[in-house]
Steps between C-alpha positions, in 0.01 A plus 500: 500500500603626149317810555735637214306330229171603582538851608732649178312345238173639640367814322409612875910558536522742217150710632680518867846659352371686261618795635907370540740743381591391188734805421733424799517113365619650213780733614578225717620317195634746338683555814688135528545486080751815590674383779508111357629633195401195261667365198255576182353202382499378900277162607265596769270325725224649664387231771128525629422724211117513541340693168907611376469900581876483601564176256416793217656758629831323487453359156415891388913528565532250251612225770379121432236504762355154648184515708411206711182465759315266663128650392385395186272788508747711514769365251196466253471907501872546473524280218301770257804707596766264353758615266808372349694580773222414796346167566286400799460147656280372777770355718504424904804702648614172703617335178759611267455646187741541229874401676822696491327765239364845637766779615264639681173400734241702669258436734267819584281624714501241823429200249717277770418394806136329401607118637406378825809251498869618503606250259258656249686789531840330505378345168414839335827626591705215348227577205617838441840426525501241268300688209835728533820500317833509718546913638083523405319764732184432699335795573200423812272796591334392845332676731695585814287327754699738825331793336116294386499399869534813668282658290261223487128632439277186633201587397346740168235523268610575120186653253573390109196616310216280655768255684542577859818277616526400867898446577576353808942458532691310819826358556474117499666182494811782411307579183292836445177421411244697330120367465248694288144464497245621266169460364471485102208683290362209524472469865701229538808485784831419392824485721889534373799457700838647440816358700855615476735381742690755693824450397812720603770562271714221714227240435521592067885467571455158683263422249718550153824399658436109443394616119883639465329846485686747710364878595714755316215825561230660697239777439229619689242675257422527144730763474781286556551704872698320760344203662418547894357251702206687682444819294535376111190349342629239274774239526681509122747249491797454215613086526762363281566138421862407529517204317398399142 
C-alpha cells in the first residue's frame, strides 16, 4: 500500500504537525553545512523534499538546490519558491534523477523506509547513489528505531484546533506503524497510515553497499552528538559513493 502518496499530500498532514519544531530543523542544517563544509556554488539534492523548507534553506547559502518528491501537492507549493538557483520536480525516489551530477544528497526527516518490498529500497539506494558524482556525500536522517521502540507510546489522542487525532503505533511485519483516525468538520471519518521500517544502522549499511555507497559517519541528534544505539533519538548517517 503506497500509503506515502495519500497521506503527505493531504492537507490533514500539515494540521497534525503543525506544531513540529521548525527552529531545531533549522539549526539542524545549519549544523551539517558546518561540519560538511561545502564548496560555494555546490549541487545539492534534497530527496523526499515534501513543500522544500530545507530545499530553501540550502539554496539561501547560495548552493544549487534540487528538490524532488513524489506528491504533486506538495512539489506544486514548492514550486512558488523557485529561484535561479532552486528547482523542484515531482520525481519517485526509486528512479534516478539527474546521473553523476550533485556533490551532495539529503534525505531528511525519516523520508526512507516507506516500501513494503526490500528491493524498493535497494532501488532507492542505487537511486541516490547514482544522482551522485564520484566522492558525493549522502547525508540520511532516520529515526533510530532501538530508541522509537522502547519508548513506543501505543495509543494517544492529539487536539489541533477542532481536529481530535486518534494514533494508534505497533511493531509489525518489522515496520513501525502508526494509524490515525479522525473525524473532519464535516463529520466524515478518514484513516491514514504511516509505515517506516525499522531499520538498524547494519541494515542502511547492507542496504547502500550494493549501490557502491560506503558509511564514512554517524550522529545521533540534530546537534550532530554522538550516535548511540538505545539512548540517541535519530540515526544521521554520512554515505559516500566510491566510484564515479
Amino acid at each position: 500500500m503506497d500509503w506515502y502518496k495519500n497521506w503527505f499530500g493531504s492537507p490533514f498532514y500539515k494540521i497534525l504537525y503543525q506544531n513540529r519544531d521548525e527552529l531545531e530543523a533549522r539549526e539542524f542544517v545549519e549544523n551539517l553545512l558546518a561540519y560538511l563544509q561545502p564548496s560555494p556554488g555546490s549541487a545539492m539534492l534534497d530527496i523526499a523534499c515534501g513543500e522544500g523548507r530545507f530545499a530553501r534553506q540550502l539554496a539561501e547559502h547560495g548552493f544549487d538546490v534540487t528538490g524532488i518528491d513524489i506528491s504533486h501537492e506538495s512539489i506544486a507549493i514548492a514550486k512558488g519558491y523557485e529561484t535561479d538557483n532552486l528547482q523542484f520536480f515531482t520525481q519517485d525516489m526509486r528512479f534516478p534523477f539527474y546521473i553523476n551530477y550533485f556533490d551532495y544528497a539529503f534525505n531528511f526527516f525519516t523520508s526512507f523506509g516507506y516500501f513494503v518490498h526490500d528491493r524498493d529500497h535497494s532501488l532507492a539506494a542505487k537511486s541516490f547513489a547514482a544522482g551522485l558524482k564520484k566522492n558525493g556525500l549522502l547525508v540520511i536522517d532516520y529515526l533510530n528505531y532501538e530508541n522509537v521502540l522502547s519508548n513506543l507510546v501505543a495509543e494517544e489522542t492529539a487536539q489541533r484546533g477542532s481536529y481530535t487525532f486518534h494514533i494508534n503505533r505497533r511493531l509489525e511485519r518489522n515496520h513501525i506503524i502508526k494509524e490515525i483516525n479522525f473525524t473532519d468538520p464535516d463529520k466524515q471519518p478518514h484513516q491514514y497510515i504511516e509505515s517506516v521500517a525499522a531499520f538498524s544502522l547494519a541494515d542502511f549499511i547492507k542496504i547502500f553497499k550494493p549501490a557502491d555507497m560506503s558509511l564514512v559517519g554517524t550522529f545521533g541528534d540534530y546537534q550532530l552528538g554522538a550516535y548511540h544505539p538505545i539512548d540517541s533519538p535519530r540515526l544521521i548517517m554520512i554515505f559516500k559513493k566510491k566510484h564515479g
